[in-house]
TORKOL-4160 file (C-alpha; in steps of 0.2 Angstrom, whole numbers, padded with zeros to 4 digits, m for minus):
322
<pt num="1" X="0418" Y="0231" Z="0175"/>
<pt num="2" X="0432" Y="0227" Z="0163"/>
<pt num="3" X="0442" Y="0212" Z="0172"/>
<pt num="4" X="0460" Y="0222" Z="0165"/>
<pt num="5" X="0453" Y="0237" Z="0175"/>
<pt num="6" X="0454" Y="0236" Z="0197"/>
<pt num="7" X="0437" Y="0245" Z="0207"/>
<pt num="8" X="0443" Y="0262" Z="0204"/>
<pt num="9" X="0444" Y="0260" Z="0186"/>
<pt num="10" X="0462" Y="0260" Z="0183"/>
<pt num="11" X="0470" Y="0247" Z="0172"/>
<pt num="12" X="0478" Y="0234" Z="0183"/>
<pt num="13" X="0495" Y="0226" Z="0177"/>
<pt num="14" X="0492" Y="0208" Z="0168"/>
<pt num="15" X="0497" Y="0190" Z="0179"/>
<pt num="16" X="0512" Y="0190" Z="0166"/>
<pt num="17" X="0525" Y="0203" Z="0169"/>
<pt num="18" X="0543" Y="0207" Z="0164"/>
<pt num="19" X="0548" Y="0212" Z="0182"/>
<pt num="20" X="0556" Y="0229" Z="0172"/>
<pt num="21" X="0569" Y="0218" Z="0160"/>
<pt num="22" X="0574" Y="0229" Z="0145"/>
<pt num="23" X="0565" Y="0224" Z="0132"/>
<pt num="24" X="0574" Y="0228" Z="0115"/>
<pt num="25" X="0564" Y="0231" Z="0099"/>
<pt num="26" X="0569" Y="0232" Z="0082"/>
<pt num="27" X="0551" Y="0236" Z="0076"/>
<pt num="28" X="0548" Y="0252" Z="0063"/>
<pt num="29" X="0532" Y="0253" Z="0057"/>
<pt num="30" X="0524" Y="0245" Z="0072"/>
<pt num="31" X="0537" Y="0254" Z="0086"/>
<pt num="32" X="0524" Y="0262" Z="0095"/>
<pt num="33" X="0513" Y="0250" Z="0097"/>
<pt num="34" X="0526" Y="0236" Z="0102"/>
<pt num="35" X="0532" Y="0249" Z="0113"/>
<pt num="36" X="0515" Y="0250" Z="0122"/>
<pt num="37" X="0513" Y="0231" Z="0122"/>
<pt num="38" X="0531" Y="0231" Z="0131"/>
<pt num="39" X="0526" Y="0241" Z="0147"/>
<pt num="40" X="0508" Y="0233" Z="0149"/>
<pt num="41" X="0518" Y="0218" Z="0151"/>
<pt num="42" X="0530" Y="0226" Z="0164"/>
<pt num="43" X="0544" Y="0229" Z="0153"/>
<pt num="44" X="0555" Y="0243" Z="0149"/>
<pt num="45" X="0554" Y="0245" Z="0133"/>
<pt num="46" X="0572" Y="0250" Z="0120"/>
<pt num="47" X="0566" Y="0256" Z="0102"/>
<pt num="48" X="0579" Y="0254" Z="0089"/>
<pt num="49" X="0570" Y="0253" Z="0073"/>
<pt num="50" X="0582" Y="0241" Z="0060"/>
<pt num="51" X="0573" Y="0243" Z="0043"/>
<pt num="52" X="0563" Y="0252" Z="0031"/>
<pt num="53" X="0552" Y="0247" Z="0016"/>
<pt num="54" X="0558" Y="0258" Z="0001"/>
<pt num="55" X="0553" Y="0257" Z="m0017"/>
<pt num="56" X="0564" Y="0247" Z="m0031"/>
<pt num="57" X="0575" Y="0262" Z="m0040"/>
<pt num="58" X="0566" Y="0255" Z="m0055"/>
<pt num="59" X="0547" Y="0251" Z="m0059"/>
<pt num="60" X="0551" Y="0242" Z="m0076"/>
<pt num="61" X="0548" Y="0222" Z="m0067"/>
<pt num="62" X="0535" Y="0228" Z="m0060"/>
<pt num="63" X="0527" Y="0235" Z="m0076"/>
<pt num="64" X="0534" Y="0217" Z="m0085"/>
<pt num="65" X="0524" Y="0209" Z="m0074"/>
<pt num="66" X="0507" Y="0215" Z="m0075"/>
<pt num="67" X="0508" Y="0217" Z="m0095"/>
<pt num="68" X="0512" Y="0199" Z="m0094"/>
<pt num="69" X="0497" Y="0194" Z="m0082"/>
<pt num="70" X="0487" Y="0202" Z="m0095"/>
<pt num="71" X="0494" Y="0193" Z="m0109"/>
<pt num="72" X="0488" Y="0177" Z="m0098"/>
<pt num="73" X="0508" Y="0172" Z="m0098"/>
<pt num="74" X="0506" Y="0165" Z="m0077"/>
<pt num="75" X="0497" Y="0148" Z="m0071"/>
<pt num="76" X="0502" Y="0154" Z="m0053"/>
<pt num="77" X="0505" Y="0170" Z="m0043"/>
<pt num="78" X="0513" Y="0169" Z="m0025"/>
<pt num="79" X="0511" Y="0184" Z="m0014"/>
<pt num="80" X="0522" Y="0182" Z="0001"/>
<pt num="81" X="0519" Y="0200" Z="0012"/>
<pt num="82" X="0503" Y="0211" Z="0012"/>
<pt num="83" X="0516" Y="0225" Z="0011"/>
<pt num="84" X="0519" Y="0217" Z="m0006"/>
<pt num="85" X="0499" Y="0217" Z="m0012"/>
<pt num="86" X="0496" Y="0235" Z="m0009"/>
<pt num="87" X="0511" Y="0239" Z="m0018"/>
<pt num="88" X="0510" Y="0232" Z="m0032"/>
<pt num="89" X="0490" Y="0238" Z="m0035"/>
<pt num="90" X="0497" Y="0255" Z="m0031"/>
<pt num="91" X="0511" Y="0256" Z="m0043"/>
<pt num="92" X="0504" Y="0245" Z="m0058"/>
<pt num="93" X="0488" Y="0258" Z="m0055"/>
<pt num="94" X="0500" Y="0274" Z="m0061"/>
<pt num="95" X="0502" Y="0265" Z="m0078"/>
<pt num="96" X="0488" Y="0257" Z="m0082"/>
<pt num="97" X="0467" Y="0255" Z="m0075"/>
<pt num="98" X="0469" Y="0248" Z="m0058"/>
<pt num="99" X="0451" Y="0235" Z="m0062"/>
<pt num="100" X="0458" Y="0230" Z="m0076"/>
<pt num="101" X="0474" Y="0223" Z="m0069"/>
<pt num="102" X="0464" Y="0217" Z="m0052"/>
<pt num="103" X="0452" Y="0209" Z="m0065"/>
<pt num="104" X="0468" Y="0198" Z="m0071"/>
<pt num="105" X="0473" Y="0192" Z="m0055"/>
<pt num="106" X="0455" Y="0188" Z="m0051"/>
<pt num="107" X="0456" Y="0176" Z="m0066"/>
<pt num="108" X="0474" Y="0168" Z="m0060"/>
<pt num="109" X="0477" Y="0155" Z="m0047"/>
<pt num="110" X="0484" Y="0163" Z="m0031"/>
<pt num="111" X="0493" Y="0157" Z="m0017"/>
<pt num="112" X="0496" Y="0168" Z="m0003"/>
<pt num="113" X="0511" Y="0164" Z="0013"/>
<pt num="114" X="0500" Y="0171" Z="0027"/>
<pt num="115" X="0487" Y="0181" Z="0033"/>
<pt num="116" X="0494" Y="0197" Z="0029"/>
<pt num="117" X="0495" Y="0194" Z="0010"/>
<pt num="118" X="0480" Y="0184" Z="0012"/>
<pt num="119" X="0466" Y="0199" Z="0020"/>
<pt num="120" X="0476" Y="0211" Z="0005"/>
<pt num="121" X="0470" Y="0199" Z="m0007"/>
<pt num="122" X="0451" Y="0198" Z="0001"/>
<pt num="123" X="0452" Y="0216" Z="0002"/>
<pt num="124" X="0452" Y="0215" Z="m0018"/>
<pt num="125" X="0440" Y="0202" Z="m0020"/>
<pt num="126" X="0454" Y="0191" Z="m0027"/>
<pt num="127" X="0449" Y="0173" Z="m0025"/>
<pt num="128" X="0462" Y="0162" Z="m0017"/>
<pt num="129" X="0468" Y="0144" Z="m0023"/>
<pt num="130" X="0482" Y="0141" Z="m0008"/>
<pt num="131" X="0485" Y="0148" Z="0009"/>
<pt num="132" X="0499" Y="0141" Z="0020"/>
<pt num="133" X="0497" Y="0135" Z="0037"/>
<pt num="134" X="0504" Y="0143" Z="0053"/>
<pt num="135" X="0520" Y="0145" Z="0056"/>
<pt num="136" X="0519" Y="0153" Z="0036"/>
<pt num="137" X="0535" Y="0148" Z="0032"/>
<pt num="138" X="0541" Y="0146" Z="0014"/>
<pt num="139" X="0540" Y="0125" Z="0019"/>
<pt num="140" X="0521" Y="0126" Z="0025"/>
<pt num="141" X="0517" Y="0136" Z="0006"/>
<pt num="142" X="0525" Y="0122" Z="m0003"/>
<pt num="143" X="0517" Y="0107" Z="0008"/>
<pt num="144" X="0501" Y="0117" Z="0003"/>
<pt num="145" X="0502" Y="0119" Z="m0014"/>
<pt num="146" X="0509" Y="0101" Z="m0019"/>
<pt num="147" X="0495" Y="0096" Z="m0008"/>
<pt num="148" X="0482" Y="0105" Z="m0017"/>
<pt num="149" X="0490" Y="0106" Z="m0037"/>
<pt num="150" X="0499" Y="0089" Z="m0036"/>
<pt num="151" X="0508" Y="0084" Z="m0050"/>
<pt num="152" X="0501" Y="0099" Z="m0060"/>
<pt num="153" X="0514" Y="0110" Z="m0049"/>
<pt num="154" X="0528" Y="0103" Z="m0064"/>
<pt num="155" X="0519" Y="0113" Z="m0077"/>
<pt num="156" X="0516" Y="0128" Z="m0070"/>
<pt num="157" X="0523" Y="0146" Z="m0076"/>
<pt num="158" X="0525" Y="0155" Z="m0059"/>
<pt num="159" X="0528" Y="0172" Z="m0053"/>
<pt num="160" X="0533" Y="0174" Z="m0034"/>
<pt num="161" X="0531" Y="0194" Z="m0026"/>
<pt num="162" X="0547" Y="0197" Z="m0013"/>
<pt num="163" X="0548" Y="0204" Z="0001"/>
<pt num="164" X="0564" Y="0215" Z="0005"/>
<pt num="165" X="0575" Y="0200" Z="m0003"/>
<pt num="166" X="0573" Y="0184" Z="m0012"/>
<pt num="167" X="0571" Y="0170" Z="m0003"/>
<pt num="168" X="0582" Y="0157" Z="m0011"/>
<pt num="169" X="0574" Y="0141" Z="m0004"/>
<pt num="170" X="0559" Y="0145" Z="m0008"/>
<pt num="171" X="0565" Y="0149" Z="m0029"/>
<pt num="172" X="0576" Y="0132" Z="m0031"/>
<pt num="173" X="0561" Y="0123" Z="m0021"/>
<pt num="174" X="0547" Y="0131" Z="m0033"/>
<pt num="175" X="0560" Y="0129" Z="m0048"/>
<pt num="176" X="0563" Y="0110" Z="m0045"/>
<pt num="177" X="0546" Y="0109" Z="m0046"/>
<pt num="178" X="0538" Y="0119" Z="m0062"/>
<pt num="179" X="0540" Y="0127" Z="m0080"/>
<pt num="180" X="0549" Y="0143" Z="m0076"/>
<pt num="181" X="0548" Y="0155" Z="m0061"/>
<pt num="182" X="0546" Y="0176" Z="m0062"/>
<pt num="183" X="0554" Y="0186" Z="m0046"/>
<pt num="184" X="0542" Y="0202" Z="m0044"/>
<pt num="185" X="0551" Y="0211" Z="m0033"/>
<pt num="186" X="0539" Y="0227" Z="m0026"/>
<pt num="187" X="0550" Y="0233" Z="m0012"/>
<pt num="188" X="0567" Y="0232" Z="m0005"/>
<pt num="189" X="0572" Y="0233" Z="0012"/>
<pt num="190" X="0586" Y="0247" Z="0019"/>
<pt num="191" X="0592" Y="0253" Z="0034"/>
<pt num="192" X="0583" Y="0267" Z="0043"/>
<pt num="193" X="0586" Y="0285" Z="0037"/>
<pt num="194" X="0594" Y="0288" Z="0057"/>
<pt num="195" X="0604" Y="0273" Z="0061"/>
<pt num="196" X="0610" Y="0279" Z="0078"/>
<pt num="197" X="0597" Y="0271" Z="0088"/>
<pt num="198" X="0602" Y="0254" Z="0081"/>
<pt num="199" X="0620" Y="0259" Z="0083"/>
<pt num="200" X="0615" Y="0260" Z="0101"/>
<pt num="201" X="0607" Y="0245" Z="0101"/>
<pt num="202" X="0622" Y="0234" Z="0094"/>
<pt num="203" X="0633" Y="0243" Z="0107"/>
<pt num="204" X="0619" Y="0239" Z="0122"/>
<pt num="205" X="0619" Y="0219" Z="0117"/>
<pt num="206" X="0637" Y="0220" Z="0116"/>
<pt num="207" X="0639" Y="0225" Z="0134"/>
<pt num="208" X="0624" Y="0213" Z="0143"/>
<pt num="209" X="0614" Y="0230" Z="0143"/>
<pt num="210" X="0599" Y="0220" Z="0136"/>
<pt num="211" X="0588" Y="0208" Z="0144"/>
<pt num="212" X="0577" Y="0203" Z="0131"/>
<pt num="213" X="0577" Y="0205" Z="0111"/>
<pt num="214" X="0563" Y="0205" Z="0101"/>
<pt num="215" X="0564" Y="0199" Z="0083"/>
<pt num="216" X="0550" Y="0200" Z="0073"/>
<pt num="217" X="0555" Y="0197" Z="0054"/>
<pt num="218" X="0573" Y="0190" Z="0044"/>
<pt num="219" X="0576" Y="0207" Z="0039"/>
<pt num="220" X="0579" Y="0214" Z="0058"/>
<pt num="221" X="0591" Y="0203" Z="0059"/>
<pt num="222" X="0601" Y="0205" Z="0043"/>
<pt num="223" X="0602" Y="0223" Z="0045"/>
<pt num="224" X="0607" Y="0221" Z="0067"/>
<pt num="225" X="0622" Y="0210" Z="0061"/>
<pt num="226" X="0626" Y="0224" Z="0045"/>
<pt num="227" X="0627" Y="0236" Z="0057"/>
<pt num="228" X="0636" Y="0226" Z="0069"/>
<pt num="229" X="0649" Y="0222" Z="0055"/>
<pt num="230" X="0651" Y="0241" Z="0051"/>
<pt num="231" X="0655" Y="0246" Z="0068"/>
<pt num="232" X="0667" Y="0228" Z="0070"/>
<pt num="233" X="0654" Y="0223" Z="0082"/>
<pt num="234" X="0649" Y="0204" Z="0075"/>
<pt num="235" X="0659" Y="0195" Z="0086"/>
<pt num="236" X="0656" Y="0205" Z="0101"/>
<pt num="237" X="0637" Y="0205" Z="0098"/>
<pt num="238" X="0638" Y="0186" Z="0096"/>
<pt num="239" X="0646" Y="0187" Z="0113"/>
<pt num="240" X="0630" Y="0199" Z="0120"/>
<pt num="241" X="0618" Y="0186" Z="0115"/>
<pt num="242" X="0626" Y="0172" Z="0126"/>
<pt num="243" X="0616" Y="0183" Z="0141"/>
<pt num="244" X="0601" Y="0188" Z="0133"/>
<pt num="245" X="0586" Y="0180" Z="0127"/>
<pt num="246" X="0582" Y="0181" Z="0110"/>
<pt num="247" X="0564" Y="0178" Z="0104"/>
<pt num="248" X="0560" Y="0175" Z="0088"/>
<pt num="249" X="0542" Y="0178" Z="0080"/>
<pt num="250" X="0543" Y="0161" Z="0073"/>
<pt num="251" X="0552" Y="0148" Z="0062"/>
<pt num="252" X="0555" Y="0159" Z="0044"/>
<pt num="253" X="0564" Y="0174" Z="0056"/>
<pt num="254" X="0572" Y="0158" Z="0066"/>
<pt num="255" X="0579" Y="0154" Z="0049"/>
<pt num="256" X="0586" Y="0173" Z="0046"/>
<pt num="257" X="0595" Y="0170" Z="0066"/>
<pt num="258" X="0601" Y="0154" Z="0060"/>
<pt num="259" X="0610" Y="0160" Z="0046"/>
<pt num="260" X="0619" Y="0169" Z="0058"/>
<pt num="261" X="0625" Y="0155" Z="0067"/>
<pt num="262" X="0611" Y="0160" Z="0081"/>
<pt num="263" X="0598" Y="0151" Z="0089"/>
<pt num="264" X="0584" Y="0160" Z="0097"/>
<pt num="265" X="0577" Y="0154" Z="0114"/>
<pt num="266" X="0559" Y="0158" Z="0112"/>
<pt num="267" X="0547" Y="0155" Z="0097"/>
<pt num="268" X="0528" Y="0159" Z="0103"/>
<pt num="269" X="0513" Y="0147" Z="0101"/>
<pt num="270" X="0507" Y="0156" Z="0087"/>
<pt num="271" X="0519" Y="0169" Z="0076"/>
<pt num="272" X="0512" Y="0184" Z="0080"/>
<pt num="273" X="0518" Y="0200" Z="0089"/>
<pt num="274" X="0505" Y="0200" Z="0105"/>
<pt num="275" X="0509" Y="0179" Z="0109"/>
<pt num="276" X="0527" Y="0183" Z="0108"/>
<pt num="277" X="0529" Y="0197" Z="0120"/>
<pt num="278" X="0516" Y="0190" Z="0130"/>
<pt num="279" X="0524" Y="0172" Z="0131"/>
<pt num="280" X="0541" Y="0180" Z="0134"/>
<pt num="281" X="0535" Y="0189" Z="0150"/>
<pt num="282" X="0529" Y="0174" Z="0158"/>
<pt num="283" X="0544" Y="0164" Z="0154"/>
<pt num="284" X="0559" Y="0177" Z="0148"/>
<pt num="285" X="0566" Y="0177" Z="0169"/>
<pt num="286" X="0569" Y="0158" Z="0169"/>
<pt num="287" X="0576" Y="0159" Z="0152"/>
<pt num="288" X="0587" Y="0174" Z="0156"/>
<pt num="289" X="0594" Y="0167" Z="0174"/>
<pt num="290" X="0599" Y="0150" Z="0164"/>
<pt num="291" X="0608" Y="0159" Z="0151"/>
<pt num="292" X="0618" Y="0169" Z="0160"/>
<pt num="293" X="0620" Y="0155" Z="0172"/>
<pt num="294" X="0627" Y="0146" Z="0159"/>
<pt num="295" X="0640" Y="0161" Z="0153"/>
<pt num="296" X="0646" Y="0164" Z="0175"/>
<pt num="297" X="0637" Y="0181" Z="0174"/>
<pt num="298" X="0627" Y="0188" Z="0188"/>
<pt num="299" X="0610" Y="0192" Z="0186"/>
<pt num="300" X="0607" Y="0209" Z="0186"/>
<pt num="301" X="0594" Y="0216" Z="0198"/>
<pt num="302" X="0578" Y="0224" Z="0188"/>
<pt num="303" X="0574" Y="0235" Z="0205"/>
<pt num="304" X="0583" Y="0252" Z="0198"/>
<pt num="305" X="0575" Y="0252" Z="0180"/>
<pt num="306" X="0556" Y="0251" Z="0191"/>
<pt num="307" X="0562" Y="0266" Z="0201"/>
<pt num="308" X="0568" Y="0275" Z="0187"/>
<pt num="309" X="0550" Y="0273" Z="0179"/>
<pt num="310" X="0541" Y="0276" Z="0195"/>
<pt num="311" X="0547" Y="0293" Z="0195"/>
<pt num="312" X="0544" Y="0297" Z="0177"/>
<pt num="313" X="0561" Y="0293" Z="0169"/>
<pt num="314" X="0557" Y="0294" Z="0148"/>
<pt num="315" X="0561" Y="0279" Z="0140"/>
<pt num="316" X="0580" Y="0278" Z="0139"/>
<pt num="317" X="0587" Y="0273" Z="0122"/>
<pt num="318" X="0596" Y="0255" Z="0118"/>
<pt num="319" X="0617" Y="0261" Z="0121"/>
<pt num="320" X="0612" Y="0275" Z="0135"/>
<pt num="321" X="0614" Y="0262" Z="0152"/>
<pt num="322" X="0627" Y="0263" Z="0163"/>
């Protein structure tokens, strides 16, 4: 018998439990999924999905950049996302033979942020020089390519594939450091098409409707604090977050809180979306009574939300509490 199952065959409810907290997720691809991994932990989960991957309104860096891998004009590509891989393939494909431009990158050193980029890259058969270390961050891809180019770094010709938005330390750090540095952007990040589930969401952290807040990437921040700036929100969400806990995936989304002059209270063991919620429902009660015994706010039962899903309640969205 499965040890997640009881005699009967039913699941049985992990050690590790959210007690019914309102979990609040800013996921969109993976929304359902996290959604899932919310309640098997005991939580009540919020969807309010904050981005969306779209393409660039113009293809011509894209198309620059391949015709110039082919001309040999690179030492060094970085791919930062997975996301950013496949894209690429896909639109340099619609111009040109796909094989021919894989070919190139197969004869080109490659460095890759994290495992995403990196099982893209395998998927290809495209051999890779340098693959940062967990947490992945921006630091952790420089430490491992000075550690494995050394001094050879100062003459390289670089081109760095973006995810959503530049990263500017990464750029100066790269630039301090080589011959001359190529952005590929291959996709930019928006807001979702229906923005009023993350209205909703802005509103509920405002209030202390929100127990726990999950972010999983820089740009879910960025766009929960553009929205909070169009509603007049930023200050009052700021407030919010001084009675929930905010967990952060790891240190480069840490850095995305940061610039907002927030500082999350959970990073997992390893950045990955499973740890995180996992860790957060053994440890996200302690967290949550010290914060909001810190701010003088009573701690609000969870009793009435495990009622509500005991008799079938659907899964109420981010600013409809009372």
């Amino acid at each position: 018998m499965n040890s997640a199952q009881d005699s009967q065959g039913k699941e049985k409810m992990p050690s590790a439990n959210f007690n019914c907290m309102r979990i609040l997720s800013l996921e969109a691809r993976r929304a359902a999924e996290t959604a899932k991994l919310i309640r098997t932990y005991g939580g009540e989960p919020l969807v309010a999905p904050a981005m969306r991957e779209i393409s660039l309104d113009s293809q011509k860096p894209i198309l620059e950049f391949a015709e110039a891998l082919l001309r040999g004009a690179y030492d060094l590509v970085i791919f930062t996302t997975g996301v950013g891989v496949k894209a690429l393939v896909k639109t340099v494909s619609e111009h040109m033979d796909r094989e021919t431009f894989v070919e190139a990158l197969r004869k080109v050193r490659i460095a890759a942020r994290g495992p995403k980029s990196s099982s893209a890259l395998r998927e290809l058969q495209i051999p890779i020089a340098v693959v940062a270390p967990d947490p992945y961050t921006w630091r952790a891809l420089m430490t491992a390519m000075e550690a494995k180019f050394g001094s050879s770094l100062s003459g390289m010709n670089i081109a760095v594939q973006e995810y959503g938005i530049s990263n500017p330390e990464l750029l100066t750090a790269l630039a301090e450091k080589s011959i001359s540095i190529t952005r590929l952007p291959v996709y930019q990040w928006a807001l979702p098409e229906d923005t009023e589930p993350l209205r909703e969401a802005v509103i509920a952290l405002a209030h202390g409707h929100v127990d726990v807040v999950l972010f999983m990437n820089a740009g879910q921040v960025m766009h929960l604090f553009l929205m909070a700036d169009r509603m007049g929100y930023t200050d009052a969400l700021h407030e919010g977050f001084r009675t929930t806990v905010l967990g952060s995936i790891g240190p480069s989304t840490t850095e995305g809180l940061n610039a907002y002059g927030v500082a999350p209270d959970y990073e997992p063991t390893q950045s990955k979306m499973g740890f995180l919620i996992k860790e957060l429902s053994e440890r996200s009660a302690e967290l949550l009574e010290k914060k909001r015994a810190a701010a003088a706010l009573h701690v609000p039962a969870a009793a009435a939300h495990c009622r509500r899903q005991a008799q079938g309640a659907p899964d109420a969205q981010p600013g409809r509490h009372g």
